[in-house]
C-alpha positions as CSV (number, residue, x, y, z in Angstrom):
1,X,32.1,106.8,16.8
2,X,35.2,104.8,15.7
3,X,35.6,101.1,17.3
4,X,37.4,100.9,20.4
5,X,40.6,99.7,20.1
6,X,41.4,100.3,23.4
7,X,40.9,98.9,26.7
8,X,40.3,100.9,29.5
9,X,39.0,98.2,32.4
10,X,42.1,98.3,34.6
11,X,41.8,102.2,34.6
12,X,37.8,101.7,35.4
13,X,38.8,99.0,38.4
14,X,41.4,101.7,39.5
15,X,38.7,104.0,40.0
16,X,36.3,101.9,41.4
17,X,38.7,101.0,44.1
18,X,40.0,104.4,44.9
19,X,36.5,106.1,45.2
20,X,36.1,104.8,48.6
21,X,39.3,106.1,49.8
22,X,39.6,109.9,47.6
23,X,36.8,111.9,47.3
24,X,35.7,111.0,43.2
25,X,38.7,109.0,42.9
26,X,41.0,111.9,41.7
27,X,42.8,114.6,44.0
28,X,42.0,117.6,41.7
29,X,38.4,118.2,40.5
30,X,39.7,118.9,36.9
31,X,40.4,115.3,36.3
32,X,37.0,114.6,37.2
33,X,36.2,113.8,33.7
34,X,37.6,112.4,30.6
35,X,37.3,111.7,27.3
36,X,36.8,107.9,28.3
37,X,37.7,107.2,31.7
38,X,39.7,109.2,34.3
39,X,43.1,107.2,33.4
40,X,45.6,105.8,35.8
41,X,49.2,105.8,34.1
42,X,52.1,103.9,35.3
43,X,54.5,106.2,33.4
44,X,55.5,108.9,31.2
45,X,58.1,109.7,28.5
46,X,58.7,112.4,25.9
47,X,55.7,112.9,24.2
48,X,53.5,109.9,25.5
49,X,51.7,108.3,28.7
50,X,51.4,104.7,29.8
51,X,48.6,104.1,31.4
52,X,47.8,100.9,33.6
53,X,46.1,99.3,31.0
54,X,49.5,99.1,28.6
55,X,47.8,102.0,26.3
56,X,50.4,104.3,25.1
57,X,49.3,108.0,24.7
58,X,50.1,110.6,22.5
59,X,50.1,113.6,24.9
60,X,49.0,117.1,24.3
61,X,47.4,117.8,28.0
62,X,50.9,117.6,29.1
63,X,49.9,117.5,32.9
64,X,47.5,120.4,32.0
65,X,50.5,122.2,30.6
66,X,53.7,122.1,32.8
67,X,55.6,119.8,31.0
68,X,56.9,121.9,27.8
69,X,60.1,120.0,27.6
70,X,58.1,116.5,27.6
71,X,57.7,113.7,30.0
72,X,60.6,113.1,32.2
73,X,63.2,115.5,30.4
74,X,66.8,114.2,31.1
75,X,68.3,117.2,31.8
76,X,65.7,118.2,34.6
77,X,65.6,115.1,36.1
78,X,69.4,114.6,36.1
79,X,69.6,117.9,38.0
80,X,67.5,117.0,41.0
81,X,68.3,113.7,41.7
82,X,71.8,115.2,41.9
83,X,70.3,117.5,44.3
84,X,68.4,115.1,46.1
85,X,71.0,113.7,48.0
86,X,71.7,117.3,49.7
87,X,68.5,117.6,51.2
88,X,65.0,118.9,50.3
89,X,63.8,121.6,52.5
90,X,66.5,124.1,54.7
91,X,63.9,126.6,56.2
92,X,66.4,129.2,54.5
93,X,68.2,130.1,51.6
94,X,70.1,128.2,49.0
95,X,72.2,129.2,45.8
96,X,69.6,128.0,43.5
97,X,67.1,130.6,44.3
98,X,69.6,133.3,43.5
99,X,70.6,131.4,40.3
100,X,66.5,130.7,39.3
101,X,65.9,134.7,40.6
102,X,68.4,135.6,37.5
103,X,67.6,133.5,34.9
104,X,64.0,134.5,35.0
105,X,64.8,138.3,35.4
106,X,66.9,138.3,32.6
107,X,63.9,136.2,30.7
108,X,60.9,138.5,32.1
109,X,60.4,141.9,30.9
110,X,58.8,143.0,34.3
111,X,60.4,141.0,36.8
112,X,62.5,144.1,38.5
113,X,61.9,141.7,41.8
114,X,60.4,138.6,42.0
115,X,58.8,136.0,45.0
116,X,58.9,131.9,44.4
117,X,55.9,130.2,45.8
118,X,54.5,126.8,45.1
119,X,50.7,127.4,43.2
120,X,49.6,129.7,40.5
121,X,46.5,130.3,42.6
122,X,49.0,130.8,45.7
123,X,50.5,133.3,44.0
124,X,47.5,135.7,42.3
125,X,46.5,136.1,46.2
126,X,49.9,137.4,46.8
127,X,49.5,140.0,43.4
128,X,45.9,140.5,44.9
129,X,47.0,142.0,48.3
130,X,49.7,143.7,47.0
131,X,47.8,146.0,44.5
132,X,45.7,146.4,48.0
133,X,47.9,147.6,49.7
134,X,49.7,150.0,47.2
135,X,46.5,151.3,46.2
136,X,44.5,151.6,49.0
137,X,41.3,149.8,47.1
138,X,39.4,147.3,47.5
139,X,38.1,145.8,44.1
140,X,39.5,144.9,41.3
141,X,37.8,143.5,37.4
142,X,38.3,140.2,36.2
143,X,37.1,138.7,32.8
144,X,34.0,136.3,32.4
145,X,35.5,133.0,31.7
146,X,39.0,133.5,32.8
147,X,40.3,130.8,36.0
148,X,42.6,132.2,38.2
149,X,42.6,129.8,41.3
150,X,40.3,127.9,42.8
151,X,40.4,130.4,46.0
152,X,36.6,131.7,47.0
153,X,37.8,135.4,45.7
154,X,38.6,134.3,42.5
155,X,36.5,131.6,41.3
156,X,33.8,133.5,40.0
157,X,32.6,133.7,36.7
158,X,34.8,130.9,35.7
159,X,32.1,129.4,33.2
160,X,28.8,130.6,34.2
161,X,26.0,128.9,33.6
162,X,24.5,128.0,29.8
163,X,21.1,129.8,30.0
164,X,23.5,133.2,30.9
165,X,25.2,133.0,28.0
166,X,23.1,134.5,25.5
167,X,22.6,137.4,27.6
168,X,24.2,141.0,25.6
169,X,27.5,141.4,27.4
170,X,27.1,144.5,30.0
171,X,29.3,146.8,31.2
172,X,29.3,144.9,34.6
173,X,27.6,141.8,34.9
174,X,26.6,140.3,38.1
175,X,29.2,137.9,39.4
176,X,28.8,134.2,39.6
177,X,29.6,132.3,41.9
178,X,31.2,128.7,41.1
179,X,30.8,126.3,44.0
180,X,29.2,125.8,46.7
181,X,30.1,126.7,50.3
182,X,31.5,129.6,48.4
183,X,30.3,132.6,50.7
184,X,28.7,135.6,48.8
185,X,31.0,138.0,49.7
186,X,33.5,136.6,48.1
187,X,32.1,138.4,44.8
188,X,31.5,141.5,46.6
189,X,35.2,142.8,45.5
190,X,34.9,141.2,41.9
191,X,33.7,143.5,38.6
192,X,33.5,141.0,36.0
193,X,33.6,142.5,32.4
194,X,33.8,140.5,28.7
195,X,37.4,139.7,27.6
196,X,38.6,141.8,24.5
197,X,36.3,144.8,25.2
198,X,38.4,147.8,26.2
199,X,35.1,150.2,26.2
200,X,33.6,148.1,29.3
201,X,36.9,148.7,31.0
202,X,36.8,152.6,30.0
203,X,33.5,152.8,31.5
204,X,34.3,150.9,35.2
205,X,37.8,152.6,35.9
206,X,36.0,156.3,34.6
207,X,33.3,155.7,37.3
208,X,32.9,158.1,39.7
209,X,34.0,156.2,43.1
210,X,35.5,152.8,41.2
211,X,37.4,151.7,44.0
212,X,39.0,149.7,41.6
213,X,43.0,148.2,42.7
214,X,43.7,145.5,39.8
215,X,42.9,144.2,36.9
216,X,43.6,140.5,36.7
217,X,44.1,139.0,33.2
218,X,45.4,135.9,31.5
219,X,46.4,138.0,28.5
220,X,45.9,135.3,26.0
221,X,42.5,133.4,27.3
222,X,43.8,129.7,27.8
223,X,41.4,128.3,30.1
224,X,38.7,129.0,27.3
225,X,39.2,128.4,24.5
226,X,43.0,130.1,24.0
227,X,41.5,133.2,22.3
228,X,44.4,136.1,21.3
229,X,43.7,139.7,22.6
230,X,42.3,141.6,19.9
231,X,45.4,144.0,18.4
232,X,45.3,147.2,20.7
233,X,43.6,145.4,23.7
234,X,46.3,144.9,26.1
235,X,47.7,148.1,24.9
236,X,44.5,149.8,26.4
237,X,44.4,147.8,29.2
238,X,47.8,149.5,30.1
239,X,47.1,152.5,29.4
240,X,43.9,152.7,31.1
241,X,45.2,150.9,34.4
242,X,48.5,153.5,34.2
243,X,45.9,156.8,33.9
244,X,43.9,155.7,36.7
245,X,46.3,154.1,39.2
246,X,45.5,150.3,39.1
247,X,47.8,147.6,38.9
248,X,47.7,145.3,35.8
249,X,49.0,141.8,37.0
250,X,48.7,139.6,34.3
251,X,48.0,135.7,34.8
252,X,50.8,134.0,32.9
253,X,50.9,129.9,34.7
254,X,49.9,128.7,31.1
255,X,51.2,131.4,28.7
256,X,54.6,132.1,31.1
257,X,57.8,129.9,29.5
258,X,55.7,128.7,27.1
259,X,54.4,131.2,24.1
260,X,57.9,132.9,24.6
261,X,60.2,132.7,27.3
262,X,59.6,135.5,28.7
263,X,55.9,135.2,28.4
264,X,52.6,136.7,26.8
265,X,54.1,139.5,28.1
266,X,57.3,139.6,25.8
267,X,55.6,137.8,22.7
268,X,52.6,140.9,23.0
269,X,55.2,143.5,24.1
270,X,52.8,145.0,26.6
271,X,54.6,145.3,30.8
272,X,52.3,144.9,33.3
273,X,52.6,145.8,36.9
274,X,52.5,142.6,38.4
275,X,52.7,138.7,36.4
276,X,52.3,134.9,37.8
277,X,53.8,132.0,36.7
278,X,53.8,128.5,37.3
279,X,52.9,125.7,34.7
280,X,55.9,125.2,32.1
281,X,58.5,126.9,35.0
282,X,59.5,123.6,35.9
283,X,59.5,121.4,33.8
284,X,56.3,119.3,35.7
285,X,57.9,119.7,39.0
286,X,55.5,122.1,41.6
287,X,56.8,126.1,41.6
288,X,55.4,129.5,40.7
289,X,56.4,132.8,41.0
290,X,55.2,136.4,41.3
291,X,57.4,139.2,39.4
292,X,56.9,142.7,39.2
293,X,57.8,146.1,39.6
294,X,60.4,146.8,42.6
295,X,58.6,148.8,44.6
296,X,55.4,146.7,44.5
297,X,57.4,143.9,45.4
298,X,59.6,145.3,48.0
299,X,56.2,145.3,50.6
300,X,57.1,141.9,50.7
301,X,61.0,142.4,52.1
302,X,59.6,145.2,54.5
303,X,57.6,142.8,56.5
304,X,54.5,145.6,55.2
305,X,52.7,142.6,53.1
306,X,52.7,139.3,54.0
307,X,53.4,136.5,51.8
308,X,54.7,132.9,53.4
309,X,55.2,129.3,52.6
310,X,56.9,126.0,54.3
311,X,57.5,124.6,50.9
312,X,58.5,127.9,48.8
313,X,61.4,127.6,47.6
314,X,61.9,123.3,48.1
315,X,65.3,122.4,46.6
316,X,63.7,120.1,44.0
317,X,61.5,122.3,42.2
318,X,64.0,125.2,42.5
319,X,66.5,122.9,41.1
320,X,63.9,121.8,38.2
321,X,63.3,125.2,37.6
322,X,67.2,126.4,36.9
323,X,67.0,123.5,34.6
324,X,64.3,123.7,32.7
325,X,64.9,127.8,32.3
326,X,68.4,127.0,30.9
327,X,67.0,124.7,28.4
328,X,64.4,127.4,27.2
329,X,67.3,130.1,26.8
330,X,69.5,128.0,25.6
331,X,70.6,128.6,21.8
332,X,68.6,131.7,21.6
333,X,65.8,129.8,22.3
334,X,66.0,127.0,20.6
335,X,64.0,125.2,22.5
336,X,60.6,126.7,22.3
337,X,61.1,127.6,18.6
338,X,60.7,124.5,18.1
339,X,58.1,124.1,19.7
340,X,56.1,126.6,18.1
341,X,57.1,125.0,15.0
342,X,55.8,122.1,15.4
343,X,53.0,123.3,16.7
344,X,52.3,125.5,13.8
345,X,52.7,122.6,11.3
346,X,49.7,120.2,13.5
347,X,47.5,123.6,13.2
348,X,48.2,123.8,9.1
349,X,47.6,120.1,9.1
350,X,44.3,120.1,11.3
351,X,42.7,122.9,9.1
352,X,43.3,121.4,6.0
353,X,42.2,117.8,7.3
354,X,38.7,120.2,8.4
355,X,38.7,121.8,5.2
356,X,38.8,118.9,3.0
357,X,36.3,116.9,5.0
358,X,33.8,119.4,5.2
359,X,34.1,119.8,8.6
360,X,33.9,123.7,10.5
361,X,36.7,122.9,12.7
362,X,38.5,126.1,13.3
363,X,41.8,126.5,15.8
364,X,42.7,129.7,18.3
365,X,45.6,130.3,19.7
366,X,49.5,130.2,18.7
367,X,51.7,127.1,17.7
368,X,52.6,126.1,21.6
369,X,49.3,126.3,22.9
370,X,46.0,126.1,21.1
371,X,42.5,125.3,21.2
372,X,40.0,123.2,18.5
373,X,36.5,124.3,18.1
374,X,33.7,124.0,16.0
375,X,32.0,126.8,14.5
376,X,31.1,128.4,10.8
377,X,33.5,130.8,9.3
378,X,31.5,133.9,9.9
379,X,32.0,132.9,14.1
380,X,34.0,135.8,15.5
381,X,36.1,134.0,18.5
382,X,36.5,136.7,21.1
383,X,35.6,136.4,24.4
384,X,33.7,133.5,26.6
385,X,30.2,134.0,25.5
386,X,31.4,133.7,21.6
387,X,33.2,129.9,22.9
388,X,30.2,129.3,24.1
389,X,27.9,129.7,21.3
390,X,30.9,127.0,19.7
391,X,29.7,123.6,18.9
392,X,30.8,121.8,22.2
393,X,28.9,118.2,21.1
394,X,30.7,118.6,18.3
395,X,34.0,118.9,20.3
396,X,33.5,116.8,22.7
397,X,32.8,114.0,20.2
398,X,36.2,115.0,17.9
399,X,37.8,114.6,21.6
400,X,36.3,111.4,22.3
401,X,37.3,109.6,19.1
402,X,41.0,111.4,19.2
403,X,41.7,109.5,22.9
404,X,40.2,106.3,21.6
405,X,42.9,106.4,19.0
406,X,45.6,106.9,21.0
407,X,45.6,110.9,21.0
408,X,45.0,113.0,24.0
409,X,44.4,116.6,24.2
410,X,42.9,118.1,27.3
411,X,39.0,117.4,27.6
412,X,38.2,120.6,26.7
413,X,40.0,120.7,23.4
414,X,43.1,122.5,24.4
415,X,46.4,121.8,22.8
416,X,50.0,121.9,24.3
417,X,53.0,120.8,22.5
418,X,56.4,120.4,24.2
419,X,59.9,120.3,22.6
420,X,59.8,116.1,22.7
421,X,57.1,116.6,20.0
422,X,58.4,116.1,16.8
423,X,57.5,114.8,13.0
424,X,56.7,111.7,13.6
425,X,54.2,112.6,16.2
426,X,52.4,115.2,13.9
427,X,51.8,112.9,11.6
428,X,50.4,110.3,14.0
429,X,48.0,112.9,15.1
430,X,46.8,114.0,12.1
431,X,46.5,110.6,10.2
432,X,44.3,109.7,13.9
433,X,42.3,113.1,13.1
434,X,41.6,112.5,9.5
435,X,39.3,109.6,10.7
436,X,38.3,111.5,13.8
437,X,37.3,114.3,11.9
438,X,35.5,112.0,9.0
439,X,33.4,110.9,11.9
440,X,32.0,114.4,12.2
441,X,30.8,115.2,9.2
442,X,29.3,111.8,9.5
């Protein structure tokens, strides 16, 4: 472990102070944990976070992944306070919705119609009951290790247990459940199936009496370990789900604005029924959306399927959307280009740093959004039961000594980089992961 250069006690008081007012001091259970210390920060800008102790981070969490132009991007921020003035919520329309619906539908390749809500997870309920109601089924398949909300329905299977993992993949694996107070019907709808094996699909959806009405994907796995569909998976996926009737929704809040602008979708050139978005769609302000094909989505303008929200469509984070979209277009894409870029360049330099220290580092994923892991060559990286079998001491110590050197990635080695990312900050990072990474083969 390198020395600590860093102080962390006003962060520690913080939370010492706050857990008898919020439940574990934090207001979401993912920043239960840390590296060091669930950190309080005072500020953010560009690339880097000020926390309460005067430490200055280099940020690749980026608020879990929202903020793809960077901390406080000026033209996003000049755009709502301008908009503040004229009030926040109308309980009815305003021009920015239009202006949001046709920037995204003109990014999106299956946004025919489209809904704006406030929550990713808000918004794979709405694709859920829709492909109910068009279908007339009840079920639909889900991948082990893939988080789509933190709903009962949905949270299953999210990261099962150690002792499962070894288990031989099955066609259909039991589902588990995540939490409790999480009833057990909730998994009664739920066929959970390994990620990147189109035979296990093949085999549920040709079962006599499947009952099957979605399959719901992230269709690059970012909430483990950011693992690429094999070539020919997604493919398959939609063209099994198009044979037998069931709606494909893909999960895009991490991959949607930020792997290409108009998501996984458009960089893997495979259409599905149905898509959510939230994350990088605003910039860091709250929004999501639902797209999709126009006669799924039209349920929603006949009054036949219900979808509702006091805060859908706030001015703010409409506003911060429209700006944030029009930076991402801009230039053909300028923008995000750039950030793949410099993305690529932090990958090329962390595999070389890994390869000259000895060190079986490996990274997954594309130049905007990656993930570290430790593993031999030989280690196939395909679905959530391969991450697991991963070195996760070793990870969690390479993340450890990165966010005592001023580095932060999220705690479970994923990597984001926004446009504010530049030069300079790659070579920070990989100067701090040199060390990092000499303190692993150690």
């Amino acid at each position: 472990m390198t020395d600590n250069s860093m102080s962390f006690e006003a962060s520690r008081q913080y939370n010492a102070e706050a857990e008898s007012l919020i439940a574990g001091a934090v207001n979401s259970n993912v920043r239960l944990s840390g590296a060091t210390v669930p950190l309080c920060f005072e500020r953010a800008e560009g690339a880097y976070l000020f926390d309460i102790d005067g430490n200055r981070m280099l940020d690749y969490a980026l608020g879990m992944g929202p903020a793809i132009l960077g901390h406080a991007p000026k033209p996003v921020i000049d755009a709502v306070t301008a908009a503040l003035g004229q009030g926040q919520m109308y309980g009815g329309q305003h021009r920015a919705e239009l202006a949001l619906a046709r920037l995204i539908q003109a990014a999106v390749p299956n946004a025919e119609m489209l809904r704006v809500g406030m929550s990713g997870s808000e918004m794979v309920q709405a694709a859920l009951r829709l492909s109910r109601a068009a279908t007339g089924r009840s079920k639909f398949i889900k991948f082990e290790g893939q988080y789509h909300g933190w709903f009962d329905n949905v949270l299953i299977s999210n990261a099962p247990p150690v002792p499962d993992v070894d288990s031989p993949n099955e066609h259909v694996r039991q589902p588990h459940l995540e939490t409790r107070g999480q009833v057990k019907s909730a998994a009664e709808d739920v066929i959970v199936l390994p990620w990147n094996d189109l035979t296990a699909v093949k085999a549920v959806l040709e079962a006599p009496g499947s009952d099957v009405a979605a399959l719901l994907t992230e269709p690059m796995m970012c909430n483990t370990g950011v693992i690429p569909p094999k070539p020919g998976f997604l493919e398959g996926l939609r063209e099994l789900t198009a044979k037998h009737g069931v709606i494909l929704i893909f999960d895009e809040v991490i991959t949607g604005f930020r792997v290409a602008l108009g998501g996984a979708q458009s960089r893997f050139g495979v259409t599905p029924d149905l898509a959510t978005f939230a994350k990088a769609m605003a910039g860091g302000f709250p929004i999501a959306a639902l797209t999709g094909r126009r006669d799924l989505m039209e349920m929603f303008g006949t009054g036949a399927v219900n979808h509702s929200g006091t805060y859908n469509t706030n001015v703010p984070s409409v506003v911060a959307a429209v700006a944030t979209l029009e930076v991402l277009s801009a230039d053909d894409g300028a923008a995000l280009k750039r950030v793949e870029a410099t993305g690529d360049r932090l990958i090329e330099g962390l595999r070389r740093l890994a390869h000259d220290a000895g060190v079986p580092l490996r990274v997954s994923g594309v130049g905007a959004a990656f993930n570290t892991y430790f593993a031999d060559a030989a280690h196939d990286l395909v679905d959530y039961r391969s991450y697991r079998r991963t070195d996760l001491t070793l990870q969690k110590n390479f993340i450890q000594r990165l966010a005592l050197a001023g580095i932060r990635p999220t705690g479970r080695g994923t990597w984001f980089v926004s446009a504010a990312h530049g030069a300079a900050e790659v070579e920070a990072t990989l100067a701090a992961a040199k060390t990092a990474l000499q303190g692993s083969a150690a």
